[in-house]
N, C-alpha and C positions, 0 to 999 in steps of 0.2 A: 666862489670859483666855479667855472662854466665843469660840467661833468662830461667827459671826453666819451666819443663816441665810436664804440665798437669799429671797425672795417673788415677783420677776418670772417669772412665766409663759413667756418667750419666756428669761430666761435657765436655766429649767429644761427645759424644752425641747432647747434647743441643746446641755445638759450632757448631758440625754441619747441625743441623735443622737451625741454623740463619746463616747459609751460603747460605744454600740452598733456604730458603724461603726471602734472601734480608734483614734481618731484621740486624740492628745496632748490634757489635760485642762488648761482654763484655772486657772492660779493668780489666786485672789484678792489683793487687796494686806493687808501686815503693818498690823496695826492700831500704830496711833498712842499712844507712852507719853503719861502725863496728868502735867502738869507738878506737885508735889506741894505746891508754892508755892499754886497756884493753887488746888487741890483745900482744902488747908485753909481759905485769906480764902472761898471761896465755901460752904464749912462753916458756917466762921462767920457769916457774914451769916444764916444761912438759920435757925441756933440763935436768933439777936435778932430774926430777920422777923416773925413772926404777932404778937411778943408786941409790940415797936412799931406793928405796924400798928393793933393794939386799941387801944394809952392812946393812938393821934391820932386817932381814930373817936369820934364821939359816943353817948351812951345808945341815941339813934334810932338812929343809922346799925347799931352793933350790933345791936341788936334787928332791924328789915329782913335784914339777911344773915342772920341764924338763922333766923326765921322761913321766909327765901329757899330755906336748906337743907333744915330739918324737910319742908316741902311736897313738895321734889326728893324727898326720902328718901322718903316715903310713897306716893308715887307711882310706887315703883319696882314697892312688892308689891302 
């Protein structure tokens, strides 16, 4: 598992005043197993999500959120 990496300021900071001055390095805590039960039902749902979500939408409603994207999109460049 990838080991997550610091962002707060003050806890980069303080890592490295206890570099510097010798002092004992804080341990991080062990990351958390992912329950594998769990990982597949939220798999799954996610494989049936978009495609449900389209056949309960209407013509309009479709059309609007594309639309909604195309513009995002174009507006990026």
């Amino acid at each position: 598992m990838k080991k997550k990496k610091l962002t707060d300021i003050n806890i980069t900071a303080f890592g490295i005043m206890q570099k510097a001055t010798g002092q004992p390095q804080i341990k991080e805590e062990p990351a958390k197993e992912k329950n594998p039960a769990a990982v597949a039902l939220g798999r799954l749902g996610g494989l049936k999500g978009g495609k449900a979500r389209a056949e309960s939408l209407s013509a309009n409603q479709r059309r609007e959120i594309a639309q909604k994207a195309a513009k995002i999109r174009w507006e990026k460049k």
